[in-house]
N, C-alpha and C positions, 0 to 999 in steps of 0.2 A: 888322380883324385878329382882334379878339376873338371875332368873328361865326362867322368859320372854323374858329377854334380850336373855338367849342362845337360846331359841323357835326362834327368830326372828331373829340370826343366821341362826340358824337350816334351815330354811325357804326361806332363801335367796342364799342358796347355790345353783347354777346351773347343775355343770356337778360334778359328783359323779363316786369313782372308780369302778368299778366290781372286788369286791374280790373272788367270785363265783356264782355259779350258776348251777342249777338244770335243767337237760332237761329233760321232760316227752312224752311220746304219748298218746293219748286218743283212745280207737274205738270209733264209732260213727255210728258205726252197722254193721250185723254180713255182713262180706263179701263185706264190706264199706271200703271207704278209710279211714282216722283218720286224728286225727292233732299233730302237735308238737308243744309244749309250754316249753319255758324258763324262769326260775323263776331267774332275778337277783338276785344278794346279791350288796348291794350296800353300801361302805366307814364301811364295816365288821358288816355290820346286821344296819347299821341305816336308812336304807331306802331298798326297795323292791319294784321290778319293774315285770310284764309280758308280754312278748312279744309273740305272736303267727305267727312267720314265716310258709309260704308255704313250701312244703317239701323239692324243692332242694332249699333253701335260710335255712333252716336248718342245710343241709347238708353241706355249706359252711359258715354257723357259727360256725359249730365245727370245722373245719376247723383254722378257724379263731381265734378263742378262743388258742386251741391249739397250733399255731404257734405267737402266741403273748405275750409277757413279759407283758404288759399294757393293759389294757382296760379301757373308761369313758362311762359313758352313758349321756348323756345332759338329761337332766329334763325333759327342758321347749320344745326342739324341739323334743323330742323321737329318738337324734340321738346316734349307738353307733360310738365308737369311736377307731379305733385300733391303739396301739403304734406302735414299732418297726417291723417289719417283713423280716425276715431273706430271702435271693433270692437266693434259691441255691448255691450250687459252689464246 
């Protein structure tokens, strides 16, 4: 009973942190362009997410990634989310 009960936790949870994540490129033929795929880790392996950004929207999720202490990814709407970000100086 108790098992279910955390399942239906587990389940109701929304927005999940990004404790890392995996970027890869695919070809997709020879002399083709390719794609980028990023494999969430999400709230330290308890959920997994992929998102397949276009190349410069990649480009500036590493970016992103990078210059951010925080990250969440919402579930339900597939949005991420970035904490703090430092503005030069």
């Amino acid at each position: 009973m108790a098992e279910q009960a955390e399942q239906r936790t587990e389940q109701q949870i929304k927005v999940r942190q990004v404790t890392d994540y995996q970027a890869s490129w695919t070809e997709e033929g020879r002399e083709g362009p390719g794609s980028f795929t990023f494999q969430l880790i999400l709230d330290n392996g308890a959920e997994e997410y992929v998102i397949r950004p276009m190349d410069e929207d990649a480009d500036v999720l590493t970016d992103l990634f990078e210059q951010t202490g925080t990250v969440y990814f919402d579930m339900e709407r597939k949005v991420l989310i970035f904490g703090n970000i430092s503005v030069g100086g």
